[in-house]
Structure formats: structure tokens, C-alpha cells
C-alpha positions in Angstrom: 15.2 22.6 -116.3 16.1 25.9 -114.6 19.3 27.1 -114.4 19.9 26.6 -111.0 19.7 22.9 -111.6 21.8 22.8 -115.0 25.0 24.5 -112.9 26.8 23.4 -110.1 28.4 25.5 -107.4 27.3 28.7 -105.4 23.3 29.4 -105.9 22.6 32.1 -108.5 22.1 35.3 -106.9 18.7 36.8 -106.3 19.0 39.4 -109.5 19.4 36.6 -111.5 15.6 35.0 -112.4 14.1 33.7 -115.5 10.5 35.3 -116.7 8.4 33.2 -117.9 5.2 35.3 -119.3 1.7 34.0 -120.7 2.0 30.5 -122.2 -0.5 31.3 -124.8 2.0 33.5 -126.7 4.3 31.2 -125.9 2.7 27.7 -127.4 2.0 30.1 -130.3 5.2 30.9 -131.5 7.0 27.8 -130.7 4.2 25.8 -133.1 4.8 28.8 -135.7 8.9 27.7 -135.9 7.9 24.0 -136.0 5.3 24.1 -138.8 7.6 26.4 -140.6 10.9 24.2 -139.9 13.1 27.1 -138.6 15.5 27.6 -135.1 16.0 30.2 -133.2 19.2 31.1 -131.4 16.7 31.4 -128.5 16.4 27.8 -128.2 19.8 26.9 -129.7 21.6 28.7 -127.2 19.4 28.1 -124.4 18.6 31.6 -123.5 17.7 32.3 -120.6 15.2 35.1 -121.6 13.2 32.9 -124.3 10.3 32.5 -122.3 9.5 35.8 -121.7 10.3 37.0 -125.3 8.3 34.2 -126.6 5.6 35.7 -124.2 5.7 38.9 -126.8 5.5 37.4 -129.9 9.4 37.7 -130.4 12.3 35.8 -131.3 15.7 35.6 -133.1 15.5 33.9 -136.4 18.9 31.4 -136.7 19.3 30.5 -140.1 21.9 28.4 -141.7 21.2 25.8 -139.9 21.4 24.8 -135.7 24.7 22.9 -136.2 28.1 25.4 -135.7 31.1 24.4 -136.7 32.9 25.9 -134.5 32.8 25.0 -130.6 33.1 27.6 -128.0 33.0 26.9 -124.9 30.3 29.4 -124.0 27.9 28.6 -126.4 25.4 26.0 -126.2 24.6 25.6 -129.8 25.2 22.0 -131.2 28.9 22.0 -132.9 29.6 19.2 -135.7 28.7 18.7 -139.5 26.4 21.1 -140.8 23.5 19.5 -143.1 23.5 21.7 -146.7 21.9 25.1 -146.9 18.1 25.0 -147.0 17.8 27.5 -150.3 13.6 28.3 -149.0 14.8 29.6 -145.4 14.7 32.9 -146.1 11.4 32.8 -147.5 10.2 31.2 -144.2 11.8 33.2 -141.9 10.0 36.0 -143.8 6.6 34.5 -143.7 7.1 33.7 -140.0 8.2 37.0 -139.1 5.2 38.9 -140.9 2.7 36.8 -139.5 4.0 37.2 -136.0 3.9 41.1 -136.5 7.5 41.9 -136.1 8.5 45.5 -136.1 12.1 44.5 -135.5 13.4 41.4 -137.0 17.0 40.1 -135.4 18.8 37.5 -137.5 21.7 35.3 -136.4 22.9 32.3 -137.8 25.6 28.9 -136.5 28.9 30.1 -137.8 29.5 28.4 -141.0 33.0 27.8 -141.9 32.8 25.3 -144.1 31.0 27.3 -147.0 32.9 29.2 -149.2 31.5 32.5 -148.4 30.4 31.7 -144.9 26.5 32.3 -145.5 27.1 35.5 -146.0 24.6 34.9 -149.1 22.3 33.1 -147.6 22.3 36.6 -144.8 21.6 38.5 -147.8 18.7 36.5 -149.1 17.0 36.8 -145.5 16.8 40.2 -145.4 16.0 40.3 -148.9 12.6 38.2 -148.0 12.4 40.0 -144.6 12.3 43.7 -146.9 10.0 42.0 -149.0 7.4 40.4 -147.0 7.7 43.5 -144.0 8.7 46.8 -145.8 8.1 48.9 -143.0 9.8 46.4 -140.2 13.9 47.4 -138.9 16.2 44.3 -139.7 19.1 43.2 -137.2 21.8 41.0 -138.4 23.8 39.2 -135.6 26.6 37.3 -137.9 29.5 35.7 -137.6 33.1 36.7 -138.0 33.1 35.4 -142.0 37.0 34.8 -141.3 37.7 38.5 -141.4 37.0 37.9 -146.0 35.7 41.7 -146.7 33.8 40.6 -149.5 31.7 38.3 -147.3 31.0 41.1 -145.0 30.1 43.4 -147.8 27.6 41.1 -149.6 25.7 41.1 -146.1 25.8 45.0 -145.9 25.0 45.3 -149.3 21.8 43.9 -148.5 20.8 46.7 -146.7 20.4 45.7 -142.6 19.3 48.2 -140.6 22.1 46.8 -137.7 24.8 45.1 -138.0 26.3 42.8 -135.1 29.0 41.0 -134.2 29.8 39.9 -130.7 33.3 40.1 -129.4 32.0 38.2 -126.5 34.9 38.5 -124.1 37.9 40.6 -123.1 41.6 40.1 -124.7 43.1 37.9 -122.5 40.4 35.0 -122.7 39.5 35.2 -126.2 41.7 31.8 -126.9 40.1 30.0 -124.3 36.8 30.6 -124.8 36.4 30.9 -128.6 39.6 29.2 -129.5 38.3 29.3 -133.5 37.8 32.8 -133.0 40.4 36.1 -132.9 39.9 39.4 -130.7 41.5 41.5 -133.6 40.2 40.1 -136.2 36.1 40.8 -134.7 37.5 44.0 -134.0 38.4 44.3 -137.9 34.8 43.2 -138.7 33.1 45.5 -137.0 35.5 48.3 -138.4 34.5 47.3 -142.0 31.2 47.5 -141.2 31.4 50.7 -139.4 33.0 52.6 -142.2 31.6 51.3 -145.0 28.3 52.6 -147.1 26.4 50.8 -149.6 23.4 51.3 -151.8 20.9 48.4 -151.9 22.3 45.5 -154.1 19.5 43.4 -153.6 17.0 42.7 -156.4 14.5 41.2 -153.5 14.2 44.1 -151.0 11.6 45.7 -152.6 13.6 48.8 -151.8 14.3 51.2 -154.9 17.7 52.3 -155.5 17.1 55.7 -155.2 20.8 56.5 -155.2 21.3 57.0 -151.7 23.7 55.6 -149.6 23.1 53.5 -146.6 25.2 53.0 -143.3 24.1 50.2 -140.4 24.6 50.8 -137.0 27.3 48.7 -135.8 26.7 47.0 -132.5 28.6 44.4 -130.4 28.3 42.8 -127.3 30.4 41.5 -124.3 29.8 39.2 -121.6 31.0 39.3 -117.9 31.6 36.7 -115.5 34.1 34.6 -117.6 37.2 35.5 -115.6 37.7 39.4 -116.8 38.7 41.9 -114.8 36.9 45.5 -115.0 39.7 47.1 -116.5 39.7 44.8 -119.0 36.3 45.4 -119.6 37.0 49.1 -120.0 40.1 48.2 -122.5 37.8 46.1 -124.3 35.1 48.6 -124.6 37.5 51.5 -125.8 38.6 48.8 -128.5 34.8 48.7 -129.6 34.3 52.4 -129.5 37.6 52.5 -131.6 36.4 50.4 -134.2 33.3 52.7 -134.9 30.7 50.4 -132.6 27.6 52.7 -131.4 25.2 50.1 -129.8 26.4 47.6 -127.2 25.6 45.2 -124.8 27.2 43.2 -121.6 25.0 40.7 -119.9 26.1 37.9 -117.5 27.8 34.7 -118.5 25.5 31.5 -117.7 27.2 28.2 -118.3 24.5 26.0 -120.4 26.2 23.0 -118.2 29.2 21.7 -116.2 30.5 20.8 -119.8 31.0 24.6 -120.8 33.5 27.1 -119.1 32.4 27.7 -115.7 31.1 31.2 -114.4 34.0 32.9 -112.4 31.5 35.8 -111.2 28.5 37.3 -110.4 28.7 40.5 -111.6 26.0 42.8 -109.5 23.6 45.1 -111.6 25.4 48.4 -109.5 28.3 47.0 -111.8 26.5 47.0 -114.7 25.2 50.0 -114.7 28.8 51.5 -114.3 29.7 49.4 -117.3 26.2 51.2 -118.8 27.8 55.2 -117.6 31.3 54.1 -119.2 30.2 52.8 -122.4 28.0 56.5 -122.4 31.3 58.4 -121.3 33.2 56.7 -124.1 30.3 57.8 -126.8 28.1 54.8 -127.3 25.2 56.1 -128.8 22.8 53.1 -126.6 24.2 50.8 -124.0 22.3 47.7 -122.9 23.9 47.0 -119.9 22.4 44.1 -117.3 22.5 40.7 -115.6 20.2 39.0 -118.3 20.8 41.4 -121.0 21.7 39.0 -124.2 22.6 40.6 -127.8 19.3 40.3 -128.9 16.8 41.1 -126.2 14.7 43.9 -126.4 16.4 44.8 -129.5 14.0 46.7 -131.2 13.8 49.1 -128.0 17.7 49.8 -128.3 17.5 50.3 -131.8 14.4 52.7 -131.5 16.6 54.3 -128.9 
């Protein structure tokens, strides 16, 4: 069902259309995830850029899981009880991912509050596989907030990812309302951590020697527009990023996944976008990823290569 159907109200604009790409590709991957029992936060969250990426070979592992236990209203991603943590995902994600050819691998995962450590683990284990199984491919982590617990943080960046993300999602003001489990200052603090902290590889399945160097991720976040923000907010929000040591972002346009979820307030055209895109560069963002379909995880590898 498009997504012209699934909303009500005004007509999506004309700058706003899916891709779809070869269905080859496509039927390909999707029976790769199926015989291999894993989600993808492309399906999950109903992105609207699946198609195409599964056109490319690509998509964004989501491990831990496709049940959050959180519920934001944004987010399409089933909310409820989680089933128990499948101990082999790693292993498959990593087998999936080398037989698709990745040379960029993004991981995200359902927030999982209910674990002691909040998967931050079972992040570790991934990448482990993923260095393992593709030595020369980039990693991307996409996690969540881990309830602000260092520790948890730093077992994921211990692992050695090559990125490190975590989405504020939305200006200040609205943080309440749309991730109401969820606190502006305390992603802020995350991506801090991250930013200023460097680790040597902790990981025994990486398949990396510890050579005794140092590594550092690059810290990325995203934002997304059309919730009920104002531009200057925006620009508030994005100096808060740049404060907290964040080099690669993204802002994309909000899509409700139905009348159920908090309802788009604007259309944000892409001459405003691209003036998001020349703030973020004036405010010293190293890459800004700045469009109407732009999601945290599309065309990754070409922001990170960037």
C-alpha cells in the first residue's frame, strides 16, 4: 500500500515518491532474511526507501528482535513483549551480510529495555561476526539510548564500529510527545560519550589484532522534520548535536506509518533542506545528509565514504 493511501489529509507533494528498482534484487534479498530468520528495520519501520535499497543488494540488519518496548509515536515498529534474545543472530546477520556483498553494514536494533544491559552485548557480538565473516567491510551501529548506563555504551564501542548512531529524532520542545520513553538530554549525553571516548578492540571475535592502537567512531545522528518544529528549532537542535561532538547527520521528512501515529504537520520542501544541509556545513558537520526521503540509514556507506 503506498503511502498516499496509508495517510489521510492533503496529497503528498510531488518531491515526495517511492522508488521501486528491479524486483530481481529485490525477491532476492527479501528470501535471503527469510531463510536466515532475521528483520530489518527496513520492513519494521516501513521505510519508505526499502524498495529501492532492496533493488541494490542493501539493507539494515535489526537485531534483538522486531518487538520494541518502547512506543513512539513515530515509529512503526511493533511495541509489546519482546520474545528472549536469539544467541545465533549475530552469526546470521554475518553470513547474510557476506553473502550479499556488503561493503557497508548498518545495524540497528528495537530498543530493549527490559534487558539488563539493553543488548548492548548482543551489539557487540554482531559486529564481532560482521569483522569476522567481512574484514574489509565498514560497520554502522544505529542503537538505542541504553538508558543513558555508560557501561552499555562502552561495551558497544569497545567492539570496534566504524559509526556510531543515535537518532535524536526531533527538536526539544516535542521530544515528550513523540518519544515519551525517551529524553532530549539524555541522547544528547549518548552521543557525547561516544564522541569523546576511544577504545582498543575488546572483542575476541573481530578477527582484528590488538595492535595497541586506539580507535574512535564517528558519531552520527539524525533529525526529522515535519513533526511540528519550527526552523529555529531545528537550528537549536543542530548546534546541540554539533555540541555534543556529532560529525555525520541526517534530517529527512516525517511520514506517518498511519492515522494511528502522530500526524505530519509539514511538508518541508527540498530548497529547505538543502539550507538545513549549508547550516549543518556552517556549524562544522563533517557530512550532512539532508533530504525529503533521506532516512538514518540510506545510502549510508556513501556518507561514510564521504
Amino acid at each position: 500500500m503506498s503511502e498516499e493511501k496509508k495517510q489521510k489529509g492533503p496529497r503528498l507533494p510531488p518531491w515526495i515518491r517511492i522508488r521501486y528498482g528491479g524486483r530481481a534484487t529485490q525477491e532476492t534479498v527479501n528470501r535471503l532474511l527469510e531463510t536466515h530468520a532475521l528483520h530489518t528495520v527496513c520492513q519494521g519501520a516501513q521505510c519508505p526507501n526499502q524498495h529501492e535499497c532492496f533493488s541494490r543488494g542493501v539493507a539494515t540488519f535489526m537485531i534483538l528482535g522486531d518487538v520494541c518496548t518502547r512506543d513512539c509515536r513515530f515509529c512503526a515498529v511493533k511495541t509489546g513483549v519482546p520474545p528472549p534474545v536469539d544467541a545465533d543472530e549475530p552469526r546470521r546477520v554475518a553470513d547474510a551480510a557476506a553473502r550479499l556483498k556488503l561493503r557497508h553494514v548498518v545495524v540497528t536494533s528495537v530498543t530493549r529495555d527490559d534487558l539488563p544491559d539493553g543488548g548492548a552485548a548482543h551489539f557487540a557480538a554482531a559486529i564481532g561476526a560482521l569483522r569476522g565473516a567481512l574484514p574489509e567491510a565498514t560497520v554502522e551501529v544505529l542503537t538505542p539510548d541504553f538508558k543513558g548506563v555508560e557501561k552499555d555504551i562502552a561495551t558497544v564501542l569497545a567492539a570496534g564500529p566504524d559509526v556510531f548512531n543515535h537518532n535524536l529524532e526531533t527538536v526539544r520542545r516535542l521530544q515528550k510527545a513523540i518519544r515519551p520513553a525517551a529524553d532530549y538530554d539524555r541522547s544528547l549525553a549518548v552521543l557525547e560519550y561516544a564522541a569523546r571516548r576511544e577504545f582498543r578492540i575488546q572483542n575476541p571475535e573481530s578477527g582484528i589484532p590488538d595492535n595497541g592502537k586506539s580507535l574512535k567512531a564517528l558519531v552520527k545522528s539524525g533529525l526529522m522534520v515535519g513533526l511540528g518544529e519550527t526552523d529555529e528549532e531545528i537550528d537549536e537542535a543542530l548546534a546541540d548535536l554539533r555540541r555534543a561532538g556529532v560529525e555525520l547527520l541526517t534530517i529527512g521528512q516525517y511520514l506517518a506509518p498511519s492515522v494511528g501515529h502522530a500526524p505530519v504537520q509539514r511538508y518541508v520542501p527540498p530548497a529547505q533542506f538543502e539550507e538545513y544541509a549549508r547550516r549543518g556545513t556552517e556549524m562544522g558537520f563533517r557530512n550532512v545528509a539532508s533530504g525529503p526521503m533521506v532516512r538514518s540509514s540510506y545510502m549510508a556507506e556513501n556518507q561514510f565514504r564521504r
